[in-house]
N, CA and C atoms as a LAMMPS dump frame, in Angstrom:
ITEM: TIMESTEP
0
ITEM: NUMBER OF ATOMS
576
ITEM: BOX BOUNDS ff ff ff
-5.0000000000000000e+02 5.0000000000000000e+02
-5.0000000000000000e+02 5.0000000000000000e+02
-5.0000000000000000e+02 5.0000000000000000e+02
ITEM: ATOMS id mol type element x y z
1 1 1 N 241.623 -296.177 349.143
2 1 2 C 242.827 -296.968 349.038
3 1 3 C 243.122 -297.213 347.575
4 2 1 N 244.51 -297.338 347.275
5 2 2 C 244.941 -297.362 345.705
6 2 3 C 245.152 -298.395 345.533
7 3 1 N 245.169 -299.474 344.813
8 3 2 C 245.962 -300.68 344.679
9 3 3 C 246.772 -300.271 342.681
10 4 1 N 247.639 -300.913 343.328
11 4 2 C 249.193 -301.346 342.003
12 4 3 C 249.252 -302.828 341.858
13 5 1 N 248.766 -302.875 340.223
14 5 2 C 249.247 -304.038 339.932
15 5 3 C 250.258 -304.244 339.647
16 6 1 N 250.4 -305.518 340.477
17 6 2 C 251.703 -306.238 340.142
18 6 3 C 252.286 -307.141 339.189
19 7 1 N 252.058 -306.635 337.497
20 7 2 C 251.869 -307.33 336.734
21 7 3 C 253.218 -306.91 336.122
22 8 1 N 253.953 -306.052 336.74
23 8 2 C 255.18 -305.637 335.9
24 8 3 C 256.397 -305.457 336.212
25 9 1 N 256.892 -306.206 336.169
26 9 2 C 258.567 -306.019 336.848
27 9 3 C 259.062 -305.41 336.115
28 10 1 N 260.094 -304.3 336.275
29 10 2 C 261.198 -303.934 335.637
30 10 3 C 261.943 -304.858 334.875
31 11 1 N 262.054 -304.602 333.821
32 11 2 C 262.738 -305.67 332.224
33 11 3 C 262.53 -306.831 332.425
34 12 1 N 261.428 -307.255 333.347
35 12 2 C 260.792 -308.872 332.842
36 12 3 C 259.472 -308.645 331.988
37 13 1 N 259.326 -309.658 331.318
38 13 2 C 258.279 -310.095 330.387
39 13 3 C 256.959 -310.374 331.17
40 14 1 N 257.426 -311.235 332.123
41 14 2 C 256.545 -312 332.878
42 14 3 C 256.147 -311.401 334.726
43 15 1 N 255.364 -311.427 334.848
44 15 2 C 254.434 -310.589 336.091
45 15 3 C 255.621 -311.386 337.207
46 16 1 N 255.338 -312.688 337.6
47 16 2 C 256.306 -313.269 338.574
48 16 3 C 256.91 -314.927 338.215
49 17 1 N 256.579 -315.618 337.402
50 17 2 C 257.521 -316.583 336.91
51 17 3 C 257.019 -316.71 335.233
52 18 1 N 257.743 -317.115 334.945
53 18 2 C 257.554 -316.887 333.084
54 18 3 C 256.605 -318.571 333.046
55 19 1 N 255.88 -318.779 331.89
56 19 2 C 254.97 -319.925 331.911
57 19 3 C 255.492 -320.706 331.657
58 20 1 N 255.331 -322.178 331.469
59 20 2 C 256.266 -323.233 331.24
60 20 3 C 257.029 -323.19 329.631
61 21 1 N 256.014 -322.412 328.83
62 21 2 C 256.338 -322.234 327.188
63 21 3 C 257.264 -321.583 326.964
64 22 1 N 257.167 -320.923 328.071
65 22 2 C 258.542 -319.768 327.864
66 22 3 C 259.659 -320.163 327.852
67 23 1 N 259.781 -321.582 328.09
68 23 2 C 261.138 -322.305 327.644
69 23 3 C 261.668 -322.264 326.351
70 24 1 N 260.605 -321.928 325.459
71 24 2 C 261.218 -322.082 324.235
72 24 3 C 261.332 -320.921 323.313
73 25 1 N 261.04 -319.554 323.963
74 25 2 C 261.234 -318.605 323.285
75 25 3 C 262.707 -318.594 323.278
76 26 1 N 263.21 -318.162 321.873
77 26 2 C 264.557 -317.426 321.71
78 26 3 C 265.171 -315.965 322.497
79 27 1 N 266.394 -316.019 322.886
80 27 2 C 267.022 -315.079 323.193
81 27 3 C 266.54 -314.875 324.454
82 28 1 N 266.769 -316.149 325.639
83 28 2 C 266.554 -315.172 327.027
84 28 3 C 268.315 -315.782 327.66
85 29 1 N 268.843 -314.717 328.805
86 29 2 C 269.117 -315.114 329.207
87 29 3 C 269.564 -315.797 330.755
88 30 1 N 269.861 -316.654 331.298
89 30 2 C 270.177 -316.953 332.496
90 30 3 C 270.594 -315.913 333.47
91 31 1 N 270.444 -316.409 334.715
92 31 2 C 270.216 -315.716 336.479
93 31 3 C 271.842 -314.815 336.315
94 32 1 N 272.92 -315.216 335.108
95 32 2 C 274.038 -314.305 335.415
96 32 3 C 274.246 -313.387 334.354
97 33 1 N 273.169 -313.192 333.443
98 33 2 C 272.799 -312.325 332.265
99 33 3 C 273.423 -313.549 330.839
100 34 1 N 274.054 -314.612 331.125
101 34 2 C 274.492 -314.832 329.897
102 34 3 C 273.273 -315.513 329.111
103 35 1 N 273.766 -315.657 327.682
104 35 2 C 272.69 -315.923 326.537
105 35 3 C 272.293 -317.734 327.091
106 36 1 N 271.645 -318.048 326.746
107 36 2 C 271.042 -319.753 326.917
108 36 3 C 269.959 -319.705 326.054
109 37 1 N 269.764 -321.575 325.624
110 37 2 C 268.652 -321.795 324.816
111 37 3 C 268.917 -321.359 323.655
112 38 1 N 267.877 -321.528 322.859
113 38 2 C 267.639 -321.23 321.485
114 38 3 C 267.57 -319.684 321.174
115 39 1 N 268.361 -319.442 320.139
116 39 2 C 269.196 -317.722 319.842
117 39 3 C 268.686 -317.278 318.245
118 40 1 N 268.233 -316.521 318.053
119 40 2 C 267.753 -316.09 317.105
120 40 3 C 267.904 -314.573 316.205
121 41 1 N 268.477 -314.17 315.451
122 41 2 C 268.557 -312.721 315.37
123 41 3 C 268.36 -312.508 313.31
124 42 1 N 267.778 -311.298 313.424
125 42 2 C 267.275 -311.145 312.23
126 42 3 C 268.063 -309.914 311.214
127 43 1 N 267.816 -309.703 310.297
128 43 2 C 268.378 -308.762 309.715
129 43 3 C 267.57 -307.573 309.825
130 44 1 N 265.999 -307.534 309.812
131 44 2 C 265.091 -307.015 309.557
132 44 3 C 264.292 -306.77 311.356
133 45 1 N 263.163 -306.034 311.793
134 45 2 C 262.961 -305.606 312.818
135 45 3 C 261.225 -306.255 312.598
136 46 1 N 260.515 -307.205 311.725
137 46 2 C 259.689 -308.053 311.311
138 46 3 C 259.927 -309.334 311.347
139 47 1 N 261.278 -309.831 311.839
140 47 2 C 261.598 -311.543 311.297
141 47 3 C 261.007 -311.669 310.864
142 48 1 N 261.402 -311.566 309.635
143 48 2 C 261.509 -312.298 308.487
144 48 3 C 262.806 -312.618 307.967
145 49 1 N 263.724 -311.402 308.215
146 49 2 C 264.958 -312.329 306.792
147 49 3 C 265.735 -312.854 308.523
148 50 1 N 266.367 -314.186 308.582
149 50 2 C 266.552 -314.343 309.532
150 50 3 C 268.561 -314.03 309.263
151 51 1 N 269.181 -314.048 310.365
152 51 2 C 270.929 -313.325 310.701
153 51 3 C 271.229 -314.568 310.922
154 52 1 N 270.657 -315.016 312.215
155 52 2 C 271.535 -316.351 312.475
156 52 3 C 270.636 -317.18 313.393
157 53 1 N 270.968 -318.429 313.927
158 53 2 C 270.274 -319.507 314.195
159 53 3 C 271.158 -320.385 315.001
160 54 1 N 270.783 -320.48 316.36
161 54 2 C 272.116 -321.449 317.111
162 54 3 C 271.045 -321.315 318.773
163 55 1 N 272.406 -322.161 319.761
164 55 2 C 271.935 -322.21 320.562
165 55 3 C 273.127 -322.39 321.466
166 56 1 N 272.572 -321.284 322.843
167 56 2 C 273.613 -321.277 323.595
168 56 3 C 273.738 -321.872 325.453
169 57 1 N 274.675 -321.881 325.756
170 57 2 C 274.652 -322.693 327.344
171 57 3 C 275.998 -321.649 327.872
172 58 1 N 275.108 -321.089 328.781
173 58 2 C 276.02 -320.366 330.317
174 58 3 C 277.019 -319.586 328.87
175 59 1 N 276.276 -318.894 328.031
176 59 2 C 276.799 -318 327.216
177 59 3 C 278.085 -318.324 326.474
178 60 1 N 278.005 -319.605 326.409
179 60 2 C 278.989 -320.33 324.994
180 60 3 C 277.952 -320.942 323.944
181 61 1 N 277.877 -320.415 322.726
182 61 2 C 277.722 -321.622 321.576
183 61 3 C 277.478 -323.055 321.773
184 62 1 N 276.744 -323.388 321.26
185 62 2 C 277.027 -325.384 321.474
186 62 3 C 276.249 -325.634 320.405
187 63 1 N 276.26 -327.085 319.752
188 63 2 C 275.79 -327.604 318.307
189 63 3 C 276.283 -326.573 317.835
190 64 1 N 274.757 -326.568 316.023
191 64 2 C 275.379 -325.712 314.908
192 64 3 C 274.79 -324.01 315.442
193 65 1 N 275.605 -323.578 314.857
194 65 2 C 275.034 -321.92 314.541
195 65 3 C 275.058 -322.23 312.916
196 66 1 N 274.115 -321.348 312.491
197 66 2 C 273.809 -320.977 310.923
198 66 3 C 274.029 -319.621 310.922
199 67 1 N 274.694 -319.057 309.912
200 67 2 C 274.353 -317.527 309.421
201 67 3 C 274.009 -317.445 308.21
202 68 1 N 273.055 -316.416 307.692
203 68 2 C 272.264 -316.047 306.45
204 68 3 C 272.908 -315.033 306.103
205 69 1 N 272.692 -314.891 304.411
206 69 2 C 272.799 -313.581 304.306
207 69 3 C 272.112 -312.764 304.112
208 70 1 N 271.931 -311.544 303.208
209 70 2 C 270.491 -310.793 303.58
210 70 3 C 269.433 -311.581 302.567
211 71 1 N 269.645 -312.172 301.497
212 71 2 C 268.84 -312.904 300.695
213 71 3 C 267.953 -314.361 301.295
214 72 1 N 268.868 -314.719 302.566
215 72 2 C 268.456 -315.596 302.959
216 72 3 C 268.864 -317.164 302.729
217 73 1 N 269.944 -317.061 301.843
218 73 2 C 270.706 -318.101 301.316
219 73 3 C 271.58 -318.536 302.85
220 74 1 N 271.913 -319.605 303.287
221 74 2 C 273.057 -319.971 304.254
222 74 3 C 274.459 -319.481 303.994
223 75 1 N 275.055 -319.048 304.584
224 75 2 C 276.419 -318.221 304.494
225 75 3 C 277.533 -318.958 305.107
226 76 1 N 277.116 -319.286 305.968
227 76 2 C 277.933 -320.121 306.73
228 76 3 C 277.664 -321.065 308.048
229 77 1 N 278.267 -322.282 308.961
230 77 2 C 277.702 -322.9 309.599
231 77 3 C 279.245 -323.18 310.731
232 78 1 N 278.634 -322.922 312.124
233 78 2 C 280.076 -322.66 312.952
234 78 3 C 279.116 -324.197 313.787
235 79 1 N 279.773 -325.669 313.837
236 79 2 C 279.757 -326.459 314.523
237 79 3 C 280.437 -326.999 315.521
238 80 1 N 280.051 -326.351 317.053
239 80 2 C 280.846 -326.487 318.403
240 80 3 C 280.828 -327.622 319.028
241 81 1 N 282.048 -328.001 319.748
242 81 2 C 282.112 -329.022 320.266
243 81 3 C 282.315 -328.46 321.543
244 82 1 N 283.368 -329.2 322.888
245 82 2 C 283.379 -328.502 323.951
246 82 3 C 284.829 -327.516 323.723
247 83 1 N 284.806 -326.811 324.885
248 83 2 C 286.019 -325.518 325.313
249 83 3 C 285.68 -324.752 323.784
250 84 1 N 284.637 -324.545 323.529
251 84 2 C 284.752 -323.424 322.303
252 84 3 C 285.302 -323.811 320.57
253 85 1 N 285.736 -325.025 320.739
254 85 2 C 286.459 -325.264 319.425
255 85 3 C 285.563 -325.872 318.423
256 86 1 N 285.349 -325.082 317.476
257 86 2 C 284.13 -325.616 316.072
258 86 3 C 284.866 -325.729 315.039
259 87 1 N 283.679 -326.521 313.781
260 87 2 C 284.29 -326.716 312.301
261 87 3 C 283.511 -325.057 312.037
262 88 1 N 284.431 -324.312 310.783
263 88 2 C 283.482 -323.084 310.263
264 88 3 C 283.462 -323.951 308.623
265 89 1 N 282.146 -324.321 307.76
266 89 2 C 281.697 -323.977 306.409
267 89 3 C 281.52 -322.897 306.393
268 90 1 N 281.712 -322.489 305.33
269 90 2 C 281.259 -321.589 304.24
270 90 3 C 280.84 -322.114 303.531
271 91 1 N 279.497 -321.646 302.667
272 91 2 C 278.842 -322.699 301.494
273 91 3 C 278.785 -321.259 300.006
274 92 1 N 279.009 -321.748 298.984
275 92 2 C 278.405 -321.1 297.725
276 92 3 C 276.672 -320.747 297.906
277 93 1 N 277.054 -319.75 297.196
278 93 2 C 274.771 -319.575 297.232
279 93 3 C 274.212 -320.62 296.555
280 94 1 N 274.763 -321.557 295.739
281 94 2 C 273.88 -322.769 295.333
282 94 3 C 274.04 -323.895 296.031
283 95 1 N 274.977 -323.7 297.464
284 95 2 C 274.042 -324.583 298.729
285 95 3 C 275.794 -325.482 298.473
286 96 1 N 276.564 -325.102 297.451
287 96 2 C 277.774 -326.396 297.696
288 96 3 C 278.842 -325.696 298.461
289 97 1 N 279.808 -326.55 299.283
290 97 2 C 280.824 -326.555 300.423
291 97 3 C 281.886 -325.583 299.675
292 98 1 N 281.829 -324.184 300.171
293 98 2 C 282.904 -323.338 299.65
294 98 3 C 284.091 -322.899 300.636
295 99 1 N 284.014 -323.263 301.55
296 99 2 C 285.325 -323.272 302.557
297 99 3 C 285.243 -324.36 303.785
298 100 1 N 286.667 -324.478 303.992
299 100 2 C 285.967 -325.721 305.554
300 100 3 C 287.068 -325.366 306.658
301 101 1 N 287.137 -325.191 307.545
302 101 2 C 288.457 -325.488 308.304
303 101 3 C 287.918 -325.487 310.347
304 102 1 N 289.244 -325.742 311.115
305 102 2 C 289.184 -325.635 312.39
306 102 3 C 288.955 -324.012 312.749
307 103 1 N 288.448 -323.924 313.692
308 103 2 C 288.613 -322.384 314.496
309 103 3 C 288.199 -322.791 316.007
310 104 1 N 288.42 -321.652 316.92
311 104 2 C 288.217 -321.808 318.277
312 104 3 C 287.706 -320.682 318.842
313 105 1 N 286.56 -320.358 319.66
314 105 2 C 286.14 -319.334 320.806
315 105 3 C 286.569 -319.126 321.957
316 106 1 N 287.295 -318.466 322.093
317 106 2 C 287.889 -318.103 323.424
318 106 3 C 287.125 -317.422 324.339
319 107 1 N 286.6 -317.175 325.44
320 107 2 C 285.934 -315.963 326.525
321 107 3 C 286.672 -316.427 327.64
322 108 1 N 287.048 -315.449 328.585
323 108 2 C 287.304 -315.784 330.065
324 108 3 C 286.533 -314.452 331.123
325 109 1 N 286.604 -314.632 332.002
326 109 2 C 286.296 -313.458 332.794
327 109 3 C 287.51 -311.887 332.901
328 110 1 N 288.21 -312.507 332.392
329 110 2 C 289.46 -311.283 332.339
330 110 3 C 289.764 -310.902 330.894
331 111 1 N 289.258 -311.484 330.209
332 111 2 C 289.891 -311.032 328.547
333 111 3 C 288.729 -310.837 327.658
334 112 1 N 288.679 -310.365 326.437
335 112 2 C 287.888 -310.526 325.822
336 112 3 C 287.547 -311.39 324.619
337 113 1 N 286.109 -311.5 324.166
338 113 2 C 285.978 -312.769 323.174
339 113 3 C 286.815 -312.426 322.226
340 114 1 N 287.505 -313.739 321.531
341 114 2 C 288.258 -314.128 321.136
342 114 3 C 287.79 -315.287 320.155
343 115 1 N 287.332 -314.864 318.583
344 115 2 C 287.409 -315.825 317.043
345 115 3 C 288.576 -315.859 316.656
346 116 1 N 289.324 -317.092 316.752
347 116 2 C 290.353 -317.321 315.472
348 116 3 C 290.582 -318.631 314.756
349 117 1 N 290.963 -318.806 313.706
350 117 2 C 291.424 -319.964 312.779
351 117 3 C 292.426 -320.755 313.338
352 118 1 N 292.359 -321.719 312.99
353 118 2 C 293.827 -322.701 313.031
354 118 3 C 293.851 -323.491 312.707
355 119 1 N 294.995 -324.672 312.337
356 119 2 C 294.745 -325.98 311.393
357 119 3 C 294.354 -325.394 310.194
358 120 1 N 294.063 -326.477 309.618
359 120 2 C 294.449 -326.395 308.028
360 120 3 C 292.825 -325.898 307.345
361 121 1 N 292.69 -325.028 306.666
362 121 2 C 290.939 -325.164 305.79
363 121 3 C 291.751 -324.972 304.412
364 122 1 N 290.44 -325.913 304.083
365 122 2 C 290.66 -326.387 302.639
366 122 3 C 289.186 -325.33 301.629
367 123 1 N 289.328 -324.885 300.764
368 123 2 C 288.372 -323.913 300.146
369 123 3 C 288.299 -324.951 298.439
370 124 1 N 287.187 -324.847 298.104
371 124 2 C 286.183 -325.549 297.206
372 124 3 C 285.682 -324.616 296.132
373 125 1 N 286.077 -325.288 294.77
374 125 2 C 285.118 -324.579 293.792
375 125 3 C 283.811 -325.237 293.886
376 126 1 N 282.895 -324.342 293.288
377 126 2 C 281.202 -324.705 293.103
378 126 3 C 281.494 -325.995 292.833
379 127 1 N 282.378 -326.693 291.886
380 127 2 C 282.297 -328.12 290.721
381 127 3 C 282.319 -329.02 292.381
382 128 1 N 283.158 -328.821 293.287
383 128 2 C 283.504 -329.35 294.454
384 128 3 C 285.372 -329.695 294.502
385 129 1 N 286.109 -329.158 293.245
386 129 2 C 287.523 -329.11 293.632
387 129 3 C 288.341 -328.372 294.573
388 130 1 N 289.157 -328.628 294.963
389 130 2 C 289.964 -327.799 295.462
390 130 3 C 290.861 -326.948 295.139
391 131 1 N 290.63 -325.569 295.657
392 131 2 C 290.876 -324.549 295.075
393 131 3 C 292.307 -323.997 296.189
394 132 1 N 292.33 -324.109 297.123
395 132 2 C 293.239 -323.893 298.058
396 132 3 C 293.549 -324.635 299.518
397 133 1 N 294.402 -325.01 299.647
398 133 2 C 295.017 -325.023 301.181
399 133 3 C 295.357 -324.446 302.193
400 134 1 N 295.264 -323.262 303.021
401 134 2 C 295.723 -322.927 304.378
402 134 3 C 295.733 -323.504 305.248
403 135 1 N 296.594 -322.831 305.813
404 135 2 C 297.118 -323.555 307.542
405 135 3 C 296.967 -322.295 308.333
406 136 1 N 296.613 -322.067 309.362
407 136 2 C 297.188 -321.111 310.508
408 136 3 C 297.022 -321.607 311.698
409 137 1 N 297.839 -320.857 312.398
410 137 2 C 298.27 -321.096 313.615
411 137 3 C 297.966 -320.112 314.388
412 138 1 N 297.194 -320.269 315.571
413 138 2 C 296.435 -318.702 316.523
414 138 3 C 296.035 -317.955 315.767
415 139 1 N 295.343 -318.186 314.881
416 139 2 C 295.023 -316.847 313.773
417 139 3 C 295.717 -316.064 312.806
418 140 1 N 297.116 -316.639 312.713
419 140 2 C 297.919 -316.011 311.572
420 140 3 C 298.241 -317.402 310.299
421 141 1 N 298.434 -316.264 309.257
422 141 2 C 298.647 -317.788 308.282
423 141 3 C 300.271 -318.091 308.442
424 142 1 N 300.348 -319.342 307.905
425 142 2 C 301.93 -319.682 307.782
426 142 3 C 302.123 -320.241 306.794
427 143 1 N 300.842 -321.27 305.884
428 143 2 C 300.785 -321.412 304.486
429 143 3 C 299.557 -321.955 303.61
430 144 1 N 300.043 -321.494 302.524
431 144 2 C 298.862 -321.122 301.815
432 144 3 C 299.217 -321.711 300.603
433 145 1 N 298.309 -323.172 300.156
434 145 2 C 298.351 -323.12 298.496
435 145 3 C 297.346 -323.144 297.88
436 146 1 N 297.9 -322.723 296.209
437 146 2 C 296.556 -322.45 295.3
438 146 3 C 296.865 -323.604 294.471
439 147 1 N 295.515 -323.656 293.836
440 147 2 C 294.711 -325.165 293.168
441 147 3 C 294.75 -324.413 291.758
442 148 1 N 294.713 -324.829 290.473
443 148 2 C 293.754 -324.582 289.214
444 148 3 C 294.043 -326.166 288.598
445 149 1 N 292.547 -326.135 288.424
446 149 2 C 291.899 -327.655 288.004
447 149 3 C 292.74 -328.715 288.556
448 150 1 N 292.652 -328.904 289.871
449 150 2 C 293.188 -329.686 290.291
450 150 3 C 295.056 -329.694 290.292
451 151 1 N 295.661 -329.245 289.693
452 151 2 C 296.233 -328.855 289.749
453 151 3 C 297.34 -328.121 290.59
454 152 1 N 298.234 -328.636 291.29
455 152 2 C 299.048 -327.242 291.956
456 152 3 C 299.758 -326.192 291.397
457 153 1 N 299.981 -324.835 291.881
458 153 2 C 299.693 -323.722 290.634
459 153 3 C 300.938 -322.93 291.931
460 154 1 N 301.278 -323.152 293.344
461 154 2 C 301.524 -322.091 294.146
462 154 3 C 301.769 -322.592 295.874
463 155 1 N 302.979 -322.369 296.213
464 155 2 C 302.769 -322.555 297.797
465 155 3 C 303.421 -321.03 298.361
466 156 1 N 302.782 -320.265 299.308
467 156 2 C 303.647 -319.745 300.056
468 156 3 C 303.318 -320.004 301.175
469 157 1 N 304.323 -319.555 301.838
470 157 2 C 304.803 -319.727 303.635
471 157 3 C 305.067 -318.066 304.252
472 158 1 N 304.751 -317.952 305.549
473 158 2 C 304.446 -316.461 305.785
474 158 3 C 304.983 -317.047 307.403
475 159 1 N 305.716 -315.73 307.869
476 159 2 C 305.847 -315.188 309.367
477 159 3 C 305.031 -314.606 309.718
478 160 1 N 304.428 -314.736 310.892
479 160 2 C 303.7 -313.054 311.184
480 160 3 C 302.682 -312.657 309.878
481 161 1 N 302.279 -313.508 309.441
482 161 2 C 301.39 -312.646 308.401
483 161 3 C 301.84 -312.409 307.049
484 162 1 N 303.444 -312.45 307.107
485 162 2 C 304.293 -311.658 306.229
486 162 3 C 304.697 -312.927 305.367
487 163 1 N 304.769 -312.796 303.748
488 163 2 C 305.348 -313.795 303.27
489 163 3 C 306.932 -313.986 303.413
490 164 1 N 307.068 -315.836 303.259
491 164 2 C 308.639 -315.272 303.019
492 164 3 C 309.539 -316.002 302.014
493 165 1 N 308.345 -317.244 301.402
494 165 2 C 308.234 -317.798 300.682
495 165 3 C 307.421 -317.83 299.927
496 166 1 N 307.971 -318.028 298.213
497 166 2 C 306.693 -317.924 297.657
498 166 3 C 307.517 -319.379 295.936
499 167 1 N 306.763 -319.868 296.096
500 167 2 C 306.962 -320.949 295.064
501 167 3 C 305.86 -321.573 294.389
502 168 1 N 306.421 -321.429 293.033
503 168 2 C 305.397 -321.445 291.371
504 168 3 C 305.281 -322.89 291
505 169 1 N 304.635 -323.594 290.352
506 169 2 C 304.653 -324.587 289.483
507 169 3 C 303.503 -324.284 288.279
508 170 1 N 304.137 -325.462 287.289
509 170 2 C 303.658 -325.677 286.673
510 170 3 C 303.509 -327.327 286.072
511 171 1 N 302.611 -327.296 285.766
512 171 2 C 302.407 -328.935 285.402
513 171 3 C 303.027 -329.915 286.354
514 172 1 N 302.64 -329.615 287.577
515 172 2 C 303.422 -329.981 288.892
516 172 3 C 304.724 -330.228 289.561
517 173 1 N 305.412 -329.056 288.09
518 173 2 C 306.723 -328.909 288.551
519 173 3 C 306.94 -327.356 288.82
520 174 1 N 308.491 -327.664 290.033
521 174 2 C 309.021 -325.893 290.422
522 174 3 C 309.123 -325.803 289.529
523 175 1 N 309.09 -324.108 288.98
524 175 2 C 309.482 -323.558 288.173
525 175 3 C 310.387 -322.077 288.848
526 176 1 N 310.005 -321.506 289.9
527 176 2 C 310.661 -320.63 290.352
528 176 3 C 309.885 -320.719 291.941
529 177 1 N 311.096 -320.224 292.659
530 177 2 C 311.184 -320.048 293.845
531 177 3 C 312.144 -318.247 294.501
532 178 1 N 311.416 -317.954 295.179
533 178 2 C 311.053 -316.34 295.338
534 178 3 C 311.316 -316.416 296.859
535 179 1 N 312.322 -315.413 297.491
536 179 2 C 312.509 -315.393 299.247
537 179 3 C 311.782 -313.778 299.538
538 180 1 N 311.71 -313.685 300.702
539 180 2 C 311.407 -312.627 300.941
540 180 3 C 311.427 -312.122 302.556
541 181 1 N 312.297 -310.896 302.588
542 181 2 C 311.999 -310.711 304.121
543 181 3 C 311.386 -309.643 304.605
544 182 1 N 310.659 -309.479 305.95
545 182 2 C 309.9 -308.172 306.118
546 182 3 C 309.08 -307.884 304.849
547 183 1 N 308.122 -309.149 304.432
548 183 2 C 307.62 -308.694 303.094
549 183 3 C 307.886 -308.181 301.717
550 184 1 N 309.289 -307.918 301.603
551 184 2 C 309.499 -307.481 300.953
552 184 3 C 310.651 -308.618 300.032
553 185 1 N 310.832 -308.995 298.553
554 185 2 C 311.384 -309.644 297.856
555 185 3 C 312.869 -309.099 298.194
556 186 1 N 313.815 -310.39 298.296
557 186 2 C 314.892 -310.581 298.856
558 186 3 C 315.857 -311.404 297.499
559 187 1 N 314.805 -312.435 296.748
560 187 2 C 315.972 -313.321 295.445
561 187 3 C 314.965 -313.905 294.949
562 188 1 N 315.342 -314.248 293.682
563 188 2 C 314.487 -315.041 292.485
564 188 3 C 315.434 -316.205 292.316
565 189 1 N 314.713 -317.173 292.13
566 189 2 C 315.723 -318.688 291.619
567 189 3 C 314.74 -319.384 290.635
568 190 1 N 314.809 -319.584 289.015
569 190 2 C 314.283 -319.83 288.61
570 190 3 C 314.987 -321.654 288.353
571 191 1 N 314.094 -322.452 288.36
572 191 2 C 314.323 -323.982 288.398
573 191 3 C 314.537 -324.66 287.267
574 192 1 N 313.752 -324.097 286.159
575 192 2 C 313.998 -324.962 285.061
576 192 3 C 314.35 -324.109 284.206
C-alpha cells in the first residue's frame, strides 16, 4: 500500500489551516482572491530595498501606504479614508513636505481601477514655501499657479487639459494677460 502525504495543497503554503502567526505575514489574500492585511513589496527579490508598505481590506487600501524609492528614501505617502478617497504627500529626499493634495481610488466590479487627483495640491520648496497651486477636477487640471519666493509670479486656467488662460505678474501686479484656444495663443493684453 502507498500512502500520499497530505502536506500540500495546490498554491497553499499551509498543509490544511495556516497557524495562528500566519496572521501576520504580508501579502495574503482573502476567500475572494482580494489583497487583505499587511502588504509589502520590494524592489529587490532579497527584501531588502523595500517598494511600498500599506495595508489592505476586501482589496481596498486603508490607513497609510508608503512608497520608497530605490535608495530607500520615502517618496511618497497615500493616506485613505473610506470609499477610496486619500491625502497623496510627496516628500523631498531630505524627509521635507514636497507636494500635498486630495486624490481618490475608484474599483467596481465592471470598470477598471481608477487613480485620480482633485481639489486643490499645494507643492513646497525644501525651505517649506510655496511653490505652486493646482486644482483639478476628475483628474484634469483647470488651474495652476506658480510661487517665486513667496511671491506670485503666474496663474493659468485650462479646459480639458488645454490652457486658455495664462496671466503674469510681477511684484504682485498683472502685467500681461494671454487667451488661448484649442491650445493655441489667440491675444496678448499687456496691463501696465
Amino acid at each position: 500500500m502507498c500512502s500520499v502525504p497530505l502536506s500540500g495543497c495546490a498554491g497553499s503554503r499551509f498543509a490544511l489551516a495556516p497557524p495562528a502567526w500566519a496572521f501576520w505575514l504580508p501579502n495574503r489574500f482573502d476567500r475572494h482572491g482580494l489583497e487583505t492585511g499587511r502588504w509589502r513589496t520590494y524592489y529587490d527579490d532579497g527584501r531588502h530595498r523595500p517598494y511600498t508598505a500599506g495595508r489592505y481590506r476586501h482589496g481596498q487600501p486603508v490607513q497609510t501606504f508608503r512608497y520608497y524609492d530605490p535608495t530607500g528614501q520615502l517618496d511618497r505617502t497615500e493616506t485613505y479614508r473610506k470609499e477610496g478617497y486619500c491625502e497623496v504627500s510627496y516628500w523631498h529626499p531630505g524627509g521635507q513636505l514636497a507636494r500635498r493634495g486630495p486624490a481618490q481610488w475608484v474599483t467596481g466590479k465592471s470598470q477598471a481601477p481608477r487613480f485620480y487627483w482633485y481639489g486643490t495640491w499645494t507643492s513646497y520648496e525644501p525651505d517649506g514655501q510655496i511653490s505652486a497651486v493646482q486644482t483639478y477636477t476628475d483628474g484634469n487640471i483647470t488651474r495652476a499657479e506658480t510661487y517665486e519666493n513667496g511671491q506670485l509670479t503666474q496663474i493659468e486656467t485650462f479646459d480639458r487639459n488645454k490652457r486658455t488662460r495664462l496671466e503674469t505678474y510681477a511684484d504682485g501686479q498683472l502685467i500681461k494677460v494671454e487667451s488661448f484656444e484649442k491650445g493655441l495663443r489667440t491675444g496678448t493684453t499687456n496691463t501696465l
